[in-house]
N, C-alpha and C positions, 0 to 999 in steps of 0.2 A: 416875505417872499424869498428874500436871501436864505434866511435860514430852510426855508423849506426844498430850494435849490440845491442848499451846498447838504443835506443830512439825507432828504426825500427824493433825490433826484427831482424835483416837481417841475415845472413850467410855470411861467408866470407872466400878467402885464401890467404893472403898477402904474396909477394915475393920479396925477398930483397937481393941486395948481398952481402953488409956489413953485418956479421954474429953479430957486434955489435947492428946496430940496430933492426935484428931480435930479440935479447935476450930480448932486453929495450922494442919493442912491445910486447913482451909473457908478461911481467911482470906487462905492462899496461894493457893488456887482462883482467891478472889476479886481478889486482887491483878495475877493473870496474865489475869486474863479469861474461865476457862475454867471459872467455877464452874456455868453451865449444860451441861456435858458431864460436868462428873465430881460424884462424892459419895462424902460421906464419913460412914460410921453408925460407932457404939460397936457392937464385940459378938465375938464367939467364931468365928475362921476355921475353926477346927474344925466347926464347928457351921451354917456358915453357906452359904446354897444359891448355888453359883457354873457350877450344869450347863449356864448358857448363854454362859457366858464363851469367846471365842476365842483369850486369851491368860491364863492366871494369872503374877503375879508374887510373889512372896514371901522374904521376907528372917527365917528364923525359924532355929531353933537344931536339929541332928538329929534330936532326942529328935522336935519337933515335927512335923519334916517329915516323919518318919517315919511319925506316928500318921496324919498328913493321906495319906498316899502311894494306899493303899487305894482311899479316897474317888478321887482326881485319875483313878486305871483307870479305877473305876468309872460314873463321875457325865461325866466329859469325855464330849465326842465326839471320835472317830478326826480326828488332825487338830489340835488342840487345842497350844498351845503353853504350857509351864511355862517359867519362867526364875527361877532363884532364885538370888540375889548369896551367895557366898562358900561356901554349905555343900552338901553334894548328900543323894540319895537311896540307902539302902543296895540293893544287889541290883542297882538300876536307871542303868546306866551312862547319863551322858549325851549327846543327839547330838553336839554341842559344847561347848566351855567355851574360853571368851576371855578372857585377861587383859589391863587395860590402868593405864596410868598415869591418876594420878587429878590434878587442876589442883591440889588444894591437899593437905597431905600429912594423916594424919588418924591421931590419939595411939594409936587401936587397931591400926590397919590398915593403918599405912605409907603409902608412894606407887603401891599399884598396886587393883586392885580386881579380883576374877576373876567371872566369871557363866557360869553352865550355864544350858543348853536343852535342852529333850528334847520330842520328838512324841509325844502320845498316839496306841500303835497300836491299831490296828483288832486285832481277835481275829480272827487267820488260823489257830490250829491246829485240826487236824484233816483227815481224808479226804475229798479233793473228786474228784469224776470228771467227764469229757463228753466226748465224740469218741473215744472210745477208751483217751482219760489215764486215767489212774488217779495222784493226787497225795498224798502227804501230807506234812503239813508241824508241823515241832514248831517252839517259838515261848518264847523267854526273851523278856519284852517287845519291844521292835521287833530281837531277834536270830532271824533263823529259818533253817531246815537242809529243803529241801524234796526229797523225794525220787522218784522218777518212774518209772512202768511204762508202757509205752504197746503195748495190744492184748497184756498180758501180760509184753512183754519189758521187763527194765530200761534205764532211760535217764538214764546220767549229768545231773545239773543243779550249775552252778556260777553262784556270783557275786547269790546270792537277797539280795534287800533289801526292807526292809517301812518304808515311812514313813510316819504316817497311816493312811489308805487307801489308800495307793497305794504296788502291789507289783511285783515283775521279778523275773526271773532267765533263766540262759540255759541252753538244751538244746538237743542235735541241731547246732549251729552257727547258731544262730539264738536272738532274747533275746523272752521274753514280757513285755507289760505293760502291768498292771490296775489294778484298782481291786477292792476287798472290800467286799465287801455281808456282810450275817447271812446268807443263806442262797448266795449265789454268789460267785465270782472271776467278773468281765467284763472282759476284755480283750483285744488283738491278740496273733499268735503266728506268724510267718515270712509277713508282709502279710497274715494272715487273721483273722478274729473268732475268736473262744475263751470258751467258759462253763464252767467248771464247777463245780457245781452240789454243796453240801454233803451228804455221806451221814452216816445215823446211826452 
């Protein structure tokens, strides 16, 4: 968070529950300059309300991020960026993971350091229709398989991806792409506008 503070300009609220190294972060804060942008409480990540956050970071052990994983669907918005250094999320593959060499080498973790990212997706399952689509689309967090009838007849769709809120895929020789709302897909489809609109 510091560094994101003193190079990104960013905001931050750092949660910790060893009250020592809350102190040690204020002091680094303070040090770097950037103790008016960031902060730092004692208390329980689990527990704690981070639904307005545009990026989470977290460095916790699987058991943890595990419990947390739920909450981060839940609570995020579509869009929302995780990055957690060394250990990942079960079930939940990530959109990335980068490793790099680290400046100094370090007694647990050698000389390299790996980190995951993943986008929080939007909730695209289910049947949407408009203009004569008829869509459905099954949904393993940001993996989805969308399928297509149009005025009845089936229509091949290839190549669907879902990041955030913002969706594609391509049918007919031509690629659509939106964005998800709760109750619509809005987007273009062979130069043309495209809704479709969620059914029960």
């Amino acid at each position: 968070m510091i560094a994101a503070a003193a190079h990104f300009g960013a905001r931050g609220l750092g949660i910790e529950l060893d009250p020592v190294l809350v102190e040690a972060s204020r002091r680094n804060a303070a040090s770097a300059g950037v103790a008016d942008r960031v902060r730092f409480v004692q208390g329980d990540v689990l527990h704690a309300d981070f639904a307005q956050a545009s990026v989470v970071t977290v460095y916790l052990l699987p058991s943890l991020i595990n419990r947390l994983q739920p909450r981060l669907l839940d609570e995020l918005r579509p869009g929302t960026r995780i990055v957690s250094h060394a250990f990942v999320m079960t079930g939940w593959a990530p959109d990335r993971t980068h490793t790099m060499r680290i400046a100094q080498r370090h007694e647990r973790q050698g000389d390299s350091s790996t980190v995951h990212l993943w986008v929080v997706p939007a909730k695209a399952r289910g049947r949407w229709s408009g203009d004569g689509w008829e869509m459905a689309v099954s949904q393993n967090f940001q993996q989805i398989d969308v399928e297509a009838r149009r005025d009845g007849r089936p229509v091949p769709v290839g190549k669907a991806v879902l990041s955030g809120r913002e969706i594609a895929w391509e049918m007919e020789g031509a690629r659509f792409e939106g964005r998800v709302a709760d109750d619509a897909i809005s987007g273009t489809f062979a130069g043309r506008p495209l809704v479709l609109e969620k059914r029960p």
